[in-house]
N, C-alpha and C positions, 0 to 999 in steps of 0.2 A: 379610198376610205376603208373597204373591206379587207385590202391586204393590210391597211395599218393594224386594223381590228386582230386578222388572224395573226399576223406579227405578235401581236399583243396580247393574245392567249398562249400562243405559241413559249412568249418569253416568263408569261403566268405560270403555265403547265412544267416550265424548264424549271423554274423557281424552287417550285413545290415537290420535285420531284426530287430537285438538288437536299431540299431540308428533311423530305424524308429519307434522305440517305444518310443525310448527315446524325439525325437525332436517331437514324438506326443504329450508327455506328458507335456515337457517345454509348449508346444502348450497351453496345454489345461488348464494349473496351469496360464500362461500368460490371460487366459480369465476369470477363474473364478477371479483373485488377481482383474481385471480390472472391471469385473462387479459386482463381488455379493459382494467384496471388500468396494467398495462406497455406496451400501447398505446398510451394516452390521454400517457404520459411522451415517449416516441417521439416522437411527435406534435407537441407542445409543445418537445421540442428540437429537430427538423426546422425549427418554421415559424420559429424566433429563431434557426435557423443559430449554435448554440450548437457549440463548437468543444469538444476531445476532451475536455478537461481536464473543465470545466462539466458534460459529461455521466456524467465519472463525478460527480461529485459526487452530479449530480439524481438516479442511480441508484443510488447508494448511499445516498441522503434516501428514497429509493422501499422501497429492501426494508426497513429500519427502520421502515418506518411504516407498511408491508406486514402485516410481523410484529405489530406492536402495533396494527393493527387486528382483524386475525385472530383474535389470544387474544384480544383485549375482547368479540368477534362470539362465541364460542363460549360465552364464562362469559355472556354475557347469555340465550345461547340454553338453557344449563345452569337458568339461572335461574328463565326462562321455563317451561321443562319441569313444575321441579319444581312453580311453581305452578300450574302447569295440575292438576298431580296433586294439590294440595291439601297439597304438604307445605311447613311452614312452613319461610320462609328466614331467618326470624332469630336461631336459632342459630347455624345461618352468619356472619350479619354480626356476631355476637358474638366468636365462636373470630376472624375473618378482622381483627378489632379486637386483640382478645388476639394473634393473631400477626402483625401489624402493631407494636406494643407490643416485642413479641420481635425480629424482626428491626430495630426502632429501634435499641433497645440493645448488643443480640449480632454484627449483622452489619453494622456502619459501614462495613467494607472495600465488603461489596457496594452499601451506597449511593454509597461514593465513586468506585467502578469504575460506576455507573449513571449517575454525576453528571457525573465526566470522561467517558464519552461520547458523551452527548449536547453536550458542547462542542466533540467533536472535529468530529462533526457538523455542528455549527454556524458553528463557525468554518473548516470545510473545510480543517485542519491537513493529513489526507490523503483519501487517494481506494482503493477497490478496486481494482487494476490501478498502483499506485505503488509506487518502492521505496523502503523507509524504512529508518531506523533507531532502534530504541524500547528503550527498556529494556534497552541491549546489546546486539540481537539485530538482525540485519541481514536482510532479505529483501522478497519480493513482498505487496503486502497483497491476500491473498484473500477475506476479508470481516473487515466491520466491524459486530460487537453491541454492544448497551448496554454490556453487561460484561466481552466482552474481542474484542482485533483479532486475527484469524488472520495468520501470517507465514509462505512456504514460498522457505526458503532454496533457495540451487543445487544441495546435495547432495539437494532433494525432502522433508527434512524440515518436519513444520508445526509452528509456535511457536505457543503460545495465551497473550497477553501480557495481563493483566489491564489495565482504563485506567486503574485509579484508582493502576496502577505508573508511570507513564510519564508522567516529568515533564521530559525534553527529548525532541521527534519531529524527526528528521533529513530533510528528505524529498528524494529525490535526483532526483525525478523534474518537477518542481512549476514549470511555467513555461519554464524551461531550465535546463541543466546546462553544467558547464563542464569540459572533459577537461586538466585539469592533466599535463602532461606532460613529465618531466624526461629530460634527455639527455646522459651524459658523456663530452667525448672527450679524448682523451693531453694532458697539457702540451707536449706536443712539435707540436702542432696549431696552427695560423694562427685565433687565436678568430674574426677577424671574418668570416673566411673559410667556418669551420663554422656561425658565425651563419646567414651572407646563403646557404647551400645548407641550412637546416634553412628559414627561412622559405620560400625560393622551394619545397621540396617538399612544406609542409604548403599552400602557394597554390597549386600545380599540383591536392593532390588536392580545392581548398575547386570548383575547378574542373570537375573529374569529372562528366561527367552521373552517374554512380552515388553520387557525393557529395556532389553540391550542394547536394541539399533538406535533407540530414541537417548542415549544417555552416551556421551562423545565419547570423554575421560575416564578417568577417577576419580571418585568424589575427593574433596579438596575440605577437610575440616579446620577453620582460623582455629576455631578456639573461643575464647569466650571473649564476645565483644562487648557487652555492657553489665555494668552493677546495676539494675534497675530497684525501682523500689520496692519490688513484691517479689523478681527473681534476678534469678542469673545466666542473662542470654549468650547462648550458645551462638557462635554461628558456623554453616556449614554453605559449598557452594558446588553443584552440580552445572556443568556445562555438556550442553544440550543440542540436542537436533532444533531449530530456528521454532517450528510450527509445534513443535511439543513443550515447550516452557510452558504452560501454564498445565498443562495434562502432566506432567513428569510433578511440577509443585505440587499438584492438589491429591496425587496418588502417594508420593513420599509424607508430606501429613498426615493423612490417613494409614500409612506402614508404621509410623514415628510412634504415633499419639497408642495404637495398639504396646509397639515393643515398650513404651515406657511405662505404661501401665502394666505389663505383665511383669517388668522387673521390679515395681516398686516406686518408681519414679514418678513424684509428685508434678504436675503441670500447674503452677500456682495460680489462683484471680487475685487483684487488688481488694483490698480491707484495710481496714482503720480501726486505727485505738481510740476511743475515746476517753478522755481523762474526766472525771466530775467531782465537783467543788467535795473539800474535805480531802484530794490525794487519790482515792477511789479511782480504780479506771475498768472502764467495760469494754468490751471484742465489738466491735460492729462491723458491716460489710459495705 
């Protein structure tokens, strides 16, 4: 009876000593996958002098795959455990069949939200650090999981967009962008006139050392795209560094709106005529 006994702490003590090695080691494989993991990418995008875009991708490949090594490292270590302890895991793999079975059936959305993002992935539609537009909803992509893209608009709000929703991705940031930019001045205006002083000013700032690097091309003047009813809209289109489209629009406005006014060049608002009974007609706004 007493040797069973010691047997039996003996096999206790074996037990426990197995699991604390075990859940040391998940421990320890958990820290190096997390630090010297993110290194080893670094690394790798350093020596191919792999350019901004590329890296988020590789880093956003990284923590996806981060993540699903991590939960795989743990349930094997869970595993592990129990058989060290002697308890059997094939009830386990029976219920984990049965609810496999279950989520077949019941939860298609989440396979299809698992299955679109691994494509996004794949096909590097976007990146962490891109601005998109998905499912309606416009903003920053803060991360990207199997089953949905985090988005954090300008007001700071964050959008959690499932992928298996998101069947056109806008992405505005992807390569280059291009700052579309409309300008209307009076019909009382010399068009060619306001032409050749809207290009020579968006070529003054493609010139700027403070805007050189942010401005690709050479500004690209269409020409006048609409008769509208109060003016005569110009258009002009700057192609752009991705992350300065909206900085390169709102500083060329403000260059625009100056040179037109020092030349003379009316910037029109809407007004109305009013006509009144008897043929009379008055200005109103």
């Amino acid at each position: 009876m007493f040797v069973a006994a010691g047997l039996s702490e003996n096999v206790t003590s074996h037990a426990a000593v197995s699991s604390y090695v075990i859940v040391g080691l998940v421990l320890v494989a958990t820290w190096a996958i997390t630090r010297w993991g993110h290194r080893a990418v670094d690394r790798v995008v350093e020596r191919r002098g792999t350019d901004s875009e590329r890296r988020q991708r590789i880093n956003t490949l990284w923590i996806v795959i981060r993540r699903v090594t991590l939960v795989a490292l743990w349930i094997l270590g869970l595993l592990m455990v129990l058989s060290v302890w002697s308890i059997s895991i094939a009830p386990l793999l029976a219920v984990g069949t049965i609810v496999g079975l279950a989520l077949g059936f019941g939860a298609q959305s989440l396979v299809k939200d698992l299955i679109a993002g691994f494509f996004i992935l794949v096909e590097n539609q976007f990146s962490i650090g891109d601005v998109v537009e998905i499912a309606g909803t416009s903003g920053t992509v803060q991360d990207i999981q199997l089953r949905v893209t985090v988005l954090r608009d300008l007001n700071g709000k964050a959008h959690y967009v499932p992928n298996g929703s998101i069947v056109v991705a806008t992405n505005y940031t992807q390569d280059f962008a291009t700052a579309v930019i409309d300008i209307g001045v009076s019909y009382d205006t010399d068009v060619d006139f306001a032409m050749s002083t809207i290009l020579d000013e968006a070529e003054a700032m493609q010139a700027d050392d403070e805007w050189q690097e942010s401005i690709l091309e050479t500004p690209q003047l269409l020409g006048v795209d609409e008769l509208a009813d109060s003016a005569v809209v110009i258009r002009i289109l700057l192609r752009v560094v991705p992350e300065q489209r909206w900085a390169v629009r709102r500083e060329f406005l403000r260059r625009v709106k100056i040179r037109l006014d020092a030349a003379g060049i009316e910037i029109p608002f809407p007004h109305r005529t009013l006509v009144m009974k008897g043929g009379e007609s008055a200005p109103g706004s």
